[in-house]
C-alpha positions in Angstrom: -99.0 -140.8 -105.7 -99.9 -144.3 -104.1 -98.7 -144.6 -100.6 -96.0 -146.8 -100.2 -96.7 -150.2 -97.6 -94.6 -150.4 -94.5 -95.1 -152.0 -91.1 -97.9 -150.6 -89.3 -96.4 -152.1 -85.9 -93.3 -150.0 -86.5 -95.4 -147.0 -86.8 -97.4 -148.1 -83.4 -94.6 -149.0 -81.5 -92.7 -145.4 -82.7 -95.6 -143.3 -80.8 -93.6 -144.2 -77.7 -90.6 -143.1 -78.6 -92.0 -140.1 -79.5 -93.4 -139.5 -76.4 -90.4 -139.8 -73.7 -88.6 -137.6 -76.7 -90.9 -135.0 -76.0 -91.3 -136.0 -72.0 -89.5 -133.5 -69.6 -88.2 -136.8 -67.9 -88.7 -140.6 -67.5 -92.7 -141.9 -67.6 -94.5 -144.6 -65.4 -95.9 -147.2 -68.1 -99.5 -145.8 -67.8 -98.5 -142.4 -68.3 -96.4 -143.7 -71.1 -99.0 -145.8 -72.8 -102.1 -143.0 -72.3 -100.1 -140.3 -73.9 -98.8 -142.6 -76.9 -102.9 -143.8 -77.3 -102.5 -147.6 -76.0 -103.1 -149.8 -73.5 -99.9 -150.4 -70.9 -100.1 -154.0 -71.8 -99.6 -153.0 -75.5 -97.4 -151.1 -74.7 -95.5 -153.2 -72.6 -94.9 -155.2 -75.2 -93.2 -152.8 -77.0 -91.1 -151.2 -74.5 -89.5 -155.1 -74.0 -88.4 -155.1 -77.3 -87.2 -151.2 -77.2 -85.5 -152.3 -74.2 -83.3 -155.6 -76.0 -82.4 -152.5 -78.9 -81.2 -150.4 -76.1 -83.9 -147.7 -77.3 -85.4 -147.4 -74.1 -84.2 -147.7 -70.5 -86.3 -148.7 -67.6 -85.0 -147.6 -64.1 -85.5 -150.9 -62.0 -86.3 -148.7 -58.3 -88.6 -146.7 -59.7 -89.8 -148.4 -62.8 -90.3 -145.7 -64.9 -89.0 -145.2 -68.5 -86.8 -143.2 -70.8 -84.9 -142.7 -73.7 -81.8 -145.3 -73.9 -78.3 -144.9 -75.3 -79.0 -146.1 -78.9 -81.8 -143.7 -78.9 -79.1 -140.9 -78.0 -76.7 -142.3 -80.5 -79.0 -142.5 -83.4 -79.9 -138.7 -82.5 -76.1 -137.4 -82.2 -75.7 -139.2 -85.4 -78.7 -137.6 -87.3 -77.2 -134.0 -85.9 -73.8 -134.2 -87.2 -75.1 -135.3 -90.6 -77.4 -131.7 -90.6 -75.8 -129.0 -92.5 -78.3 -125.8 -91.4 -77.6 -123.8 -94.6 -77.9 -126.2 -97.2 -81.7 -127.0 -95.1 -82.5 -123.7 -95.5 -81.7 -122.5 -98.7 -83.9 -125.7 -99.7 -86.8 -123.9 -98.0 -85.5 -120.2 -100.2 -87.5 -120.8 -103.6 -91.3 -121.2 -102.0 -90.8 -119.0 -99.2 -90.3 -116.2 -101.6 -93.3 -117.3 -103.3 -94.9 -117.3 -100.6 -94.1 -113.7 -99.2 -93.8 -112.5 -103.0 -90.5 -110.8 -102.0 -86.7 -111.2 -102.2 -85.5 -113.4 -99.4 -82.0 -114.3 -98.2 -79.8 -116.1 -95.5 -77.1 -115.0 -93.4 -74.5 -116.2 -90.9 -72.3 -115.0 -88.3 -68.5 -114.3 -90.4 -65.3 -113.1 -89.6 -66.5 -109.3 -90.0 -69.9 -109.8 -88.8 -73.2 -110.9 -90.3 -72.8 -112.2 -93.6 -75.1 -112.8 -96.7 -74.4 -116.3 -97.4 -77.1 -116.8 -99.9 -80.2 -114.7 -102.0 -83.8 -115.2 -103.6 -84.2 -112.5 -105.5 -87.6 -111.9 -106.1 -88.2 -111.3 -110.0 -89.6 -108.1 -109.3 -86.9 -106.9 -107.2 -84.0 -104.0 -107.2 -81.3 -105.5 -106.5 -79.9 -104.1 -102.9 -77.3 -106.5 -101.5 -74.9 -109.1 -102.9 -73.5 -112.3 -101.8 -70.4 -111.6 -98.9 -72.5 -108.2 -97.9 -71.8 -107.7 -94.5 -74.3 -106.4 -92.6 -74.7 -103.4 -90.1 -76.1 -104.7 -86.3 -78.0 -101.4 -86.3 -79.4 -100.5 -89.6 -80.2 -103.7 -90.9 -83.2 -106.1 -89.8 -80.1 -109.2 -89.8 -77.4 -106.9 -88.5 -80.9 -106.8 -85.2 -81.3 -110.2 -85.5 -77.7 -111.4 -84.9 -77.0 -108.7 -82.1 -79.6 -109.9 -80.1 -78.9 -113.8 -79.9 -75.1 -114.4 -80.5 -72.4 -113.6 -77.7 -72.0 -110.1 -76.3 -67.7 -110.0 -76.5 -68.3 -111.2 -80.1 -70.7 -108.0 -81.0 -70.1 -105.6 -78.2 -67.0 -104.0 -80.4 -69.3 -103.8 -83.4 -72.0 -102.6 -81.8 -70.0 -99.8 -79.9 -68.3 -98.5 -83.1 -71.7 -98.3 -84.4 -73.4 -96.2 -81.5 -70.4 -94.0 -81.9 -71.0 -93.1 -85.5 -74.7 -93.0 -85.4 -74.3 -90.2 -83.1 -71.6 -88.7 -85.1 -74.0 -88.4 -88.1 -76.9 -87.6 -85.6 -79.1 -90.3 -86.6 -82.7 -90.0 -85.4 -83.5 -93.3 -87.0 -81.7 -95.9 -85.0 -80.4 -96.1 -81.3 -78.2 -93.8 -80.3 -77.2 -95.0 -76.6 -76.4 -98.5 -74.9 -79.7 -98.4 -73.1 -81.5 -97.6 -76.6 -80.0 -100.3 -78.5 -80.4 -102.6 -75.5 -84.5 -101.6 -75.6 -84.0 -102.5 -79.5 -82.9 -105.9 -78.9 -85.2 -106.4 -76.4 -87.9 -106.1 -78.6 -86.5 -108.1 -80.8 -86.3 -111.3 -78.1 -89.9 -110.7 -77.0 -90.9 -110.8 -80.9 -89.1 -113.3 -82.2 -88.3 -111.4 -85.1 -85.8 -107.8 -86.2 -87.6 -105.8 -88.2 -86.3 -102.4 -89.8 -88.1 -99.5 -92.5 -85.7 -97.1 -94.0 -82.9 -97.6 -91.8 -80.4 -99.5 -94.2 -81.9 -98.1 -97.3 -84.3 -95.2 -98.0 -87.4 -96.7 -99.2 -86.4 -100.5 -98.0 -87.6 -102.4 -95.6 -87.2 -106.1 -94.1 -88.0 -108.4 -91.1 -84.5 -111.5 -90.1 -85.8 -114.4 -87.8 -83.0 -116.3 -85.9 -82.3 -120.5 -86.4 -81.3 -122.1 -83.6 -79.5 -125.1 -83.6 -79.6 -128.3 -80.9 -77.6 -126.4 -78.5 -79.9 -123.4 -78.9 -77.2 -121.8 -80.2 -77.9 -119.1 -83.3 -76.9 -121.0 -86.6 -77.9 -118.5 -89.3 -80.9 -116.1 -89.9 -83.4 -116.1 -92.7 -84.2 -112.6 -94.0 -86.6 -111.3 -96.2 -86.8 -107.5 -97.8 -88.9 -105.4 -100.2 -89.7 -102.0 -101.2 -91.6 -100.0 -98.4 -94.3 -99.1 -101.4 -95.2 -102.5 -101.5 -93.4 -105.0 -98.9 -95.9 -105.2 -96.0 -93.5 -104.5 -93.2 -96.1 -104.9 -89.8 -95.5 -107.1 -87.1 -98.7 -109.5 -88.0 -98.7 -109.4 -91.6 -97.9 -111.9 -93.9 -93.9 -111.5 -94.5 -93.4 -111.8 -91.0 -95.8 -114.7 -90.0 -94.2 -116.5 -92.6 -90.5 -115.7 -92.3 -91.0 -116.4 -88.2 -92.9 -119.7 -89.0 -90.3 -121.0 -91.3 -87.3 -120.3 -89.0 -89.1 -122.1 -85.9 -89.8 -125.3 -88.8 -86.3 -125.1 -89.4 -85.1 -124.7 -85.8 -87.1 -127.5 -84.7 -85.0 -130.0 -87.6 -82.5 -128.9 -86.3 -82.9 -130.2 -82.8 -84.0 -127.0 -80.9 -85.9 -127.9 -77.9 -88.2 -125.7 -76.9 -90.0 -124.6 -73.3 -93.2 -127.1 -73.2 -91.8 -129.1 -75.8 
């Protein structure tokens, strides 16, 4: 398709913007300009007309620059018109082709983790429905979800849990506080739950966690297959994928990360 015409100054003038976003704090204009590519008179130039649109504010004692208040409202505007969900379930269909499995979404519901919506790969057996709610221990989500939202909010869940995993002496999952607290851990340092067999004999399936602006969890994307055929190691392709498309999608939706 033939690249639409616009106005390359626009384009310019937007690497400086781009640049304080990203900035830890406000820039002196040659630090600004070298990082966006120009010279500080170019670039000058365009911070004086940033500053008229209130997009940029220059602090007269020490001259530097940052981000002004229409650049804050034009980004409190563009979160409140995000709806996480719908974004990811527009990212369902090639994922599973990519990963060649059955790949879902879950959030955080009145019972616990909740599938919300499903890719089933054409392959597939059919393992979990729409509404499922999901076990923090057995299941990859159930991980994902006990390890990033609020402790009063799983602690009960995850207690009841402990309690009947011991019950049924389970050899499979944790059995104490100081297990399941290694489990989630793990999952932190990885970026990723995982499980094989726990949920379902012969099933197994990685859950990365989206974060919204506030770097708060939003939902988790999931992806499962049989254990025959579903490569279920931390470097393989399932997970390098799953993990790269939730940090895509955490990044739209306004996560900041360290460095960034």
């Amino acid at each position: 398709m033939k690249e639409r015409a616009g106005i390359q100054s626009v384009e310019v003038g937007f690497a400086l913007l781009a640049v304080l976003a990203k900035s830890e704090g406000a820039l002196m204009l040659r630090d600004l300009a070298s990082a966006a590519g120009m010279s500080a008179a170019k670039a000058h130039r365009y911070l004086v007309s940033f500053q008229r649109l209130n997009l940029v504010h220059q602090d007269h004692a020490s001259t530097r620059y940052d981000l002004g208040p229409a650049a804050l409202q034009l980004g409190l505007a563009a979160l409140t018109r995000l709806d996480p969900v719908k974004l990811a379930r527009e990212r369902m269909a090639p994922l599973m082709a990519k990963i060649g499995h059955t790949v879902a979404l879950a959030v955080w519901g009145n019972q616990g983790p909740t599938i919300v919506h499903w890719q089933e790969s054409p392959h597939a057996m059919t393992v979990l429905r729409l509404g499922d709610v999901m076990p923090l221990l057995t299941s990859a989500t159930g991980r994902c979800f006990a390890a990033y939202m609020p402790r009063d909010l799983t602690g009960p869940m995850l207690k009841a849990e402990l309690a009947r995993a011991q019950k049924m002496k389970r050899h499979d999952v944790p059995l104490t506080q100081a297990d399941a607290k290694a489990m989630l851990d793990e999952v932190r340092e990885r970026g990723l739950a995982r499980v094989v067999d726990a949920l379902l004999p012969g099933v197994a399936g990685f859950s990365a966690p989206v974060f919204d602006s506030d770097g708060h969890l939003a939902l988790a994307m999931v992806s499962l297959g049989p254990t025959s055929s579903f490569d279920a190691s931390w470097d393989g392709a399932p997970a390098k994928a799953l993990r790269h498309a939730a940090q895509q999608l955490s990044a739209e939706l306004g996560q900041v990360t360290a460095g960034a």
